[in-house]
C-alpha positions as CSV (number, residue, x, y, z in Angstrom):
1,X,51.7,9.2,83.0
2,X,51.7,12.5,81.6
3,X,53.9,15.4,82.2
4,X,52.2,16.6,85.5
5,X,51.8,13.6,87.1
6,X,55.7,12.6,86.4
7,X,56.4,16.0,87.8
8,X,54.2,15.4,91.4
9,X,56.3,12.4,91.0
10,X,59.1,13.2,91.0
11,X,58.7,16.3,93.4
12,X,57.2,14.5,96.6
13,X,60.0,11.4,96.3
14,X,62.5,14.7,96.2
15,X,64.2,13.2,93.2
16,X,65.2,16.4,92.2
17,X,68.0,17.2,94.6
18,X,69.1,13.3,94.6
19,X,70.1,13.7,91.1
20,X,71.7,17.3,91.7
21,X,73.7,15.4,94.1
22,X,74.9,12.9,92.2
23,X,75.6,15.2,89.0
24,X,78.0,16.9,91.7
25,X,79.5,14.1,92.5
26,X,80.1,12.8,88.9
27,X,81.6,16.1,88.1
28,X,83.9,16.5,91.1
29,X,85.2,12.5,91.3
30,X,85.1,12.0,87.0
31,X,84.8,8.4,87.8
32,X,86.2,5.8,84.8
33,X,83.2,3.7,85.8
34,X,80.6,6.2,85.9
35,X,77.7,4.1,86.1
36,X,79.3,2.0,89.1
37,X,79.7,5.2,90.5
38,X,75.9,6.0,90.5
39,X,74.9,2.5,91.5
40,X,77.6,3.6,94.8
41,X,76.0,6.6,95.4
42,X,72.0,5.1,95.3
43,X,73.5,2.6,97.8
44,X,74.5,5.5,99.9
45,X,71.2,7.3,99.7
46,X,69.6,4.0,100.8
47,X,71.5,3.7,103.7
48,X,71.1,7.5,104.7
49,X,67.4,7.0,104.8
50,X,66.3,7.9,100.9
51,X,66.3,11.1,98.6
52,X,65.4,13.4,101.6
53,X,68.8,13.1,103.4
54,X,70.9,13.8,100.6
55,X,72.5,16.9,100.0
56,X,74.2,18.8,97.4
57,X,77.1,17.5,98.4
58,X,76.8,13.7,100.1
59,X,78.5,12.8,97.0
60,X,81.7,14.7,96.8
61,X,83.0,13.1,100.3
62,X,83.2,9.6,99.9
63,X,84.9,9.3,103.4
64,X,82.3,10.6,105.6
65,X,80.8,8.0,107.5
66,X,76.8,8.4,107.5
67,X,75.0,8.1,110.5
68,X,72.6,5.0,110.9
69,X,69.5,5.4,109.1
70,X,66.0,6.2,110.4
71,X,64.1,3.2,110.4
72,X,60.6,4.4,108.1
73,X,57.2,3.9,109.8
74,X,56.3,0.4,110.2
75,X,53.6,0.0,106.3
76,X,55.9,2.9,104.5
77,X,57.8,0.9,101.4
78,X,60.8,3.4,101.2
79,X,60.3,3.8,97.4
80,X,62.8,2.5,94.9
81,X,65.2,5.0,93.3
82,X,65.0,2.1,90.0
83,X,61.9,2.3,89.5
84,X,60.5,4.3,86.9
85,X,57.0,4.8,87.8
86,X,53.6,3.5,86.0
87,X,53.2,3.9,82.0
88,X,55.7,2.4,79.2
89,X,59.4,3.2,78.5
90,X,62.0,3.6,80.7
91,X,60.5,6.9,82.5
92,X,62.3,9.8,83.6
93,X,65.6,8.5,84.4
94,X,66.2,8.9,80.8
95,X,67.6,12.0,81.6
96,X,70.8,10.1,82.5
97,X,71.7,9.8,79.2
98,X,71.8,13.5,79.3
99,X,74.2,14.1,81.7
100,X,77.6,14.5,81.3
101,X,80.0,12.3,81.4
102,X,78.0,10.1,79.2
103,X,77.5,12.6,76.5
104,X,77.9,9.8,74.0
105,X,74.7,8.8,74.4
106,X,72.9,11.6,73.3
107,X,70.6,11.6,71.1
108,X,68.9,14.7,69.1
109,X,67.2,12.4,66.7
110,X,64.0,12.1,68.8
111,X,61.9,15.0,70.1
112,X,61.0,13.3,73.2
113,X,64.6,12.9,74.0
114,X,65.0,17.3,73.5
115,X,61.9,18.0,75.7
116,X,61.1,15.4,78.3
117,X,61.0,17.1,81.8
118,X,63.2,15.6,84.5
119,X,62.3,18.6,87.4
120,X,66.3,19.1,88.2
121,X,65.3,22.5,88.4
122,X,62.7,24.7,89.7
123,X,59.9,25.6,87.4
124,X,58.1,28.9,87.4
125,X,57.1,31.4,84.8
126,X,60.4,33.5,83.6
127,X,58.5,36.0,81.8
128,X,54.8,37.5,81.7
129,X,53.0,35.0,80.0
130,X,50.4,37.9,78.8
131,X,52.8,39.5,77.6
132,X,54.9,39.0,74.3
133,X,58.4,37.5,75.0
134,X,61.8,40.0,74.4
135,X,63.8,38.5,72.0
136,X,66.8,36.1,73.1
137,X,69.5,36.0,71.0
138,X,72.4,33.2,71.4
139,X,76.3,34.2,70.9
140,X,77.8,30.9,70.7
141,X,81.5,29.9,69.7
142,X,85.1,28.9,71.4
143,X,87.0,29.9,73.8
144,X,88.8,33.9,72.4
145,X,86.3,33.9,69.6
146,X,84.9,37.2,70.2
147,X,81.5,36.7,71.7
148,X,81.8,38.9,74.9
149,X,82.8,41.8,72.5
150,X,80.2,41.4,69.9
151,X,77.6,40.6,72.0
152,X,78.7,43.8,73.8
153,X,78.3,45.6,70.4
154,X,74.9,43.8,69.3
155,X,73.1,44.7,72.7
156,X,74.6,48.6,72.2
157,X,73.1,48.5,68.9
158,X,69.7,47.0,69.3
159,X,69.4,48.4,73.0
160,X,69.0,44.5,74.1
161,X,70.4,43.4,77.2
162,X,73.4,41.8,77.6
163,X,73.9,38.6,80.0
164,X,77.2,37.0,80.1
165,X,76.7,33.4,81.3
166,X,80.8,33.4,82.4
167,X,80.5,37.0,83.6
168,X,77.9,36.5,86.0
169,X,79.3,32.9,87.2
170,X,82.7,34.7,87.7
171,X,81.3,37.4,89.9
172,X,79.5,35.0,92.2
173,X,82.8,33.3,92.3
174,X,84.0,36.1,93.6
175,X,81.9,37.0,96.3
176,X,80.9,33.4,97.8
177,X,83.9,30.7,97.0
178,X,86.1,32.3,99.3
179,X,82.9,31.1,102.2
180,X,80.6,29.1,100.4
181,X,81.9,25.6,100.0
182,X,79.5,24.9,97.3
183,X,80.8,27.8,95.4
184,X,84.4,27.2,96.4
185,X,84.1,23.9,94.5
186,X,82.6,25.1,91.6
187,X,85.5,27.8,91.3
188,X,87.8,24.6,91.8
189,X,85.8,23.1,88.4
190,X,85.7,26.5,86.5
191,X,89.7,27.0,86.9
192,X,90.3,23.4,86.0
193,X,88.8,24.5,82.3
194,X,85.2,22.3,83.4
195,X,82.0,23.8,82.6
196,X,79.8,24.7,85.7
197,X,76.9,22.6,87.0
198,X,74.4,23.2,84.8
199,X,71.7,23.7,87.8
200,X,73.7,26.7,88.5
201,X,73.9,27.8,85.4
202,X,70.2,27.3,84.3
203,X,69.2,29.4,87.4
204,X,71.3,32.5,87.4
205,X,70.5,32.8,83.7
206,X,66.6,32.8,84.9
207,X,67.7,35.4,87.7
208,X,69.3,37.7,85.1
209,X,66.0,37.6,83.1
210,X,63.6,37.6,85.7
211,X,65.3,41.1,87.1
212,X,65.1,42.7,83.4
213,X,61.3,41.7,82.6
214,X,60.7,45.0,80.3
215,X,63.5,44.5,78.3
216,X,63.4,44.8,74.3
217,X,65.6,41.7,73.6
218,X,68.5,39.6,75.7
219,X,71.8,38.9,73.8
220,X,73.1,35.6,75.9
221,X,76.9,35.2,75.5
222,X,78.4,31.7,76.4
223,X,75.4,30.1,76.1
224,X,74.8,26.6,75.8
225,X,77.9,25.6,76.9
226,X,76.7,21.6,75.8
227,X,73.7,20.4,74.8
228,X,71.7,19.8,77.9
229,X,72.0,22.8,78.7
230,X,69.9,23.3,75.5
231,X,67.3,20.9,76.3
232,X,67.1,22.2,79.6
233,X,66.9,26.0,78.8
234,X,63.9,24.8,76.0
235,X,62.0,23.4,78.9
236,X,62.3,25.7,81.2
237,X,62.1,28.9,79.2
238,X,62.0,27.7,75.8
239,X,63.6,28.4,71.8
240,X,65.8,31.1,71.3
241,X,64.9,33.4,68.7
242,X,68.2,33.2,66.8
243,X,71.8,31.4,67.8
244,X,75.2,32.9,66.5
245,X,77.7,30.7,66.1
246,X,81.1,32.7,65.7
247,X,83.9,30.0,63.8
248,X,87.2,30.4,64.7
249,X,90.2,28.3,63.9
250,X,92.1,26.4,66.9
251,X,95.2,28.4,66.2
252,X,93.8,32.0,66.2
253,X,91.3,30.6,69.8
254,X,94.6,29.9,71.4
255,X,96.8,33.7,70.3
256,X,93.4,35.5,71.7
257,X,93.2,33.2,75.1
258,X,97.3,33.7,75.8
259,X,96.8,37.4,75.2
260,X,94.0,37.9,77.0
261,X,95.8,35.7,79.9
262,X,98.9,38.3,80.1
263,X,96.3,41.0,80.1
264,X,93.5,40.0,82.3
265,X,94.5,37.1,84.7
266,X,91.6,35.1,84.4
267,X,91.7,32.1,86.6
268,X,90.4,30.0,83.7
269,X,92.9,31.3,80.8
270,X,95.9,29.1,82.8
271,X,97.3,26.9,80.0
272,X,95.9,23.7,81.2
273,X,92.5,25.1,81.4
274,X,93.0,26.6,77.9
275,X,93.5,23.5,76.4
276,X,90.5,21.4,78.6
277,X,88.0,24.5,77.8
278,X,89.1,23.9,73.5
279,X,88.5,20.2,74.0
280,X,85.2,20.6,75.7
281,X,84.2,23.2,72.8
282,X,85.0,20.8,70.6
283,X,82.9,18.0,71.5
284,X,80.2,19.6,72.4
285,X,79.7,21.9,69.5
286,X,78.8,19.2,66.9
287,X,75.8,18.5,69.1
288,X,74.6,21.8,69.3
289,X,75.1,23.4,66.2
290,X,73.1,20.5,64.8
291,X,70.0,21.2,67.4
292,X,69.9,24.6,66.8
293,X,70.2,23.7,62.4
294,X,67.0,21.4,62.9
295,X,65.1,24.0,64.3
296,X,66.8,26.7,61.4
297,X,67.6,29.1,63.9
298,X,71.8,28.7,64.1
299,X,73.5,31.1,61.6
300,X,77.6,30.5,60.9
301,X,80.0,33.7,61.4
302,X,83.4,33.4,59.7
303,X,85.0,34.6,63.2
304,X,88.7,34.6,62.4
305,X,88.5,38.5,60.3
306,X,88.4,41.9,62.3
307,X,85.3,42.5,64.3
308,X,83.8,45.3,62.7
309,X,83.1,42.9,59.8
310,X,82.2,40.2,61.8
311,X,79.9,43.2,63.8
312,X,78.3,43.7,60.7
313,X,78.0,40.5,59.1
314,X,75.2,39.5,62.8
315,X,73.9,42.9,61.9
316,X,72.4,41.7,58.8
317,X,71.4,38.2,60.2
318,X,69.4,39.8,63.2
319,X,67.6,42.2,60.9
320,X,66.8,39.6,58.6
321,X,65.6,37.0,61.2
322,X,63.9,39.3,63.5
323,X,63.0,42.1,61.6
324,X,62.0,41.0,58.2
325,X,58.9,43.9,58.1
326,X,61.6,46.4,58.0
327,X,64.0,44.6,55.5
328,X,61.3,44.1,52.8
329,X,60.0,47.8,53.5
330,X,63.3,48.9,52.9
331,X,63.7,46.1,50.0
332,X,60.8,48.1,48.5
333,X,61.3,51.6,49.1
C-alpha cells in the first residue's frame, strides 16, 4: 500500500476524526491503563454505529448513554477499527506509539517511524509550491527561558514574522472557551500546565502561515512542544531551516515564571502548572533535541546570561546557517 492509497484509506473509513476522539479522551481522563482505555473507547464506537458517529468529544463523557446503533445495509461488513489494511507491518496504527501518553515508545531510530502519514490532520499545500519556501526558524527551550523575547528580537532584526504557538492558543482561549466547549476544555488542559491537542496546535500554526504567504522568514516560538508534534509538522509542512534551543537551568526557569506570574497573571504560570509545564519540558526535550541533532539543524544557547548576549550569540548562528554567501563575502573582504 503506498502513501496514497493508505491515505484514501484512511479518509473514506473517517479514521481521522476517530483517532482525534480518542487522543481527546486520553488527554482529558489520563487513564493508568491507557490501552484498556482505547480498547473501551473502539467498543463504544462499535456500538454507536463505527468511525462516522464519533465526535470530538464521545470520549470525554463516559456517562452518556449512546443511542442504539443503526443497523448497516444488509452485504455492508462494518469495517474493523483492528485491522490494518493490505501490505506487511503493522500499518498505520503505528501512529499510536506516537501519541502521548505512551511517549516511551517512541522511537527516532527509524525514518519510517519520523515520516509515516496517519491523516489526523487535513492536508493541503501551506505554501506556493512554485515558489521558494520563507525560512522557518525554531525557538525552542523551557518554560521562562526567553524565547518570546528573543524571538521578538530575531523577527525585528531579520524582518521575519513572528508566530507564537502559546500566543495565538491563548487568544483563541480567550475569545471561544467562555462558549465553545471544545475550547473550554482545552483552556481546562492549558491551565492544568498540559500541552494542547496537537491537532489544534498543528492547524493554527498552518493558519498563521497560510495568512502571511509573502513573508521573508517565520521565527516559531514554543514550537515543538514534544516530538510528535515534530513528526507531524515534517509531514505536513516539512524541516525547519534551523531550531534554537535556549538552555536554562531549573532554578533560574522557575525565578522568571514566579516573576512573570506576579506581573502578568497568566492562567498557566499558577504554581502547580509551573511545575507540570518543567516536568513535561523535561521529558520531552531529550527527544527532540536529538531529532533536530540528526538532521544538524538544532544549535545550543547558553540561556541563563542577559539577553543581549544571548540576542547576539542566535545572530551569528542564523547568519551562519542561512546566510553563509554573506558571511564568506564578508570573511573575504
Amino acid at each position: 500500500m503506498n502513501t496514497n492509497d493508505a491515505k484514501e484509506y484512511l479518509s473514506k473509513r473517517q479514521i481521522p476524526q476517530l483517532f482525534e476522539s480518542m487522543l481527546t479522551g486520553l488527554m482529558y481522563h489520563r487513564p493508568e491503563d491507557p490501552l484498556g482505555f482505547l480498547e473501551n473507547c473502539l467498543q463504544k464506537a462499535r456500538e454507536l454505529g463505527g468511525p462516522e458517529s464519533v465526535a470530538w468529544d464521545t470520549f470525554i463523557t463516559p456517562d452518556r448513554r449512546p443511542l442504539p446503533p443503526i443497523t448497516a445495509p444488509q452485504g455492508k461488513k462494518a469495517p474493523s477499527k483492528l485491522e490494518g489494511g493490505p501490505g506487511p507491518g503493522p500499518g498505520p496504527y503505528r501512529r499510536y506509539e506516537r501519541l502521548p501518553p505512551i511517549q516511551a515508545q517512541f522511537s527516532i531510530e527509524s525514518d519510517s517511524d519520523m515520516t509515516e502519514s496517519s491523516g489526523l490532520i487535513q492536508e493541503y499545500d501551506v505554501f506556493d509550491p512554485s515558489k521558494p519556501r520563507p525560512h522557518i526558524i525554531f525557538i525552542i527551550g523551557g518554560p521562562g527561558s526567553g524565547k518570546g523575547t528573543q524571538t521578538a528580537k530575531i523577527a525585528s532584526h531579520y524582518d521575519y514574522e513572528c508566530v507564537s504557538v502559546g500566543e495565538i492558543l491563548r487568544n483563541q482561549l480567550l475569545h471561544h472557551a467562555p462558549t465553545d466547549r471544545k475550547w473550554e476544555l482545552i483552556a481546562q488542559i492549558i491551565a492544568n500546565g498540559e500541552l494542547a491537542p496537537q491537532e489544534t496546535t498543528i492547524e493554527e500554526l498552518k493558519h498563521q502561515f497560510i495568512k502571511r504567504q509573502d513573508a521573508k522568514g517565520f521565527i516559531v516560538d514554543g514550537f515543538p512542544r514534544e516530538i510528535s508534534q515534530a513528526f507531524t509538522f515534517e509531514e505536513q509542512i516539512g524541516s525547519p531551516d534551523l531550531v534554537i534551543l535556549l538552555a536554562c537551568s531549573n532554578q533560574q526557569l522557575r525565578q522568571r515564571l514566579e516573576k512573570r506570574a506576579a506581573q502578568q497573571g497568566r492562567p498557566d504560570d499558577n504554581a502547580h502548572a509551573i511545575e507540570k509545564r518543567l516536568d513535561t519540558f523535561k521529558h520531552n526535550i531529550t527527544l527532540i533535541a536529538k531529532y533536530y541533532q540528526e538532521r544538524g539543524i538544532i544549535v545550543r544557547i547558553d540561556a541563563d546570561r542577559e539577553e543581549d548576549d544571548i540576542f547576539a550569540d542566535i545572530c551569528a548562528v542564523v547568519k551562519d546557517r542561512l546566510f553563509p554567501t554573506e558571511t564568506k563575502a564578508e570573511d573575504l573582504s
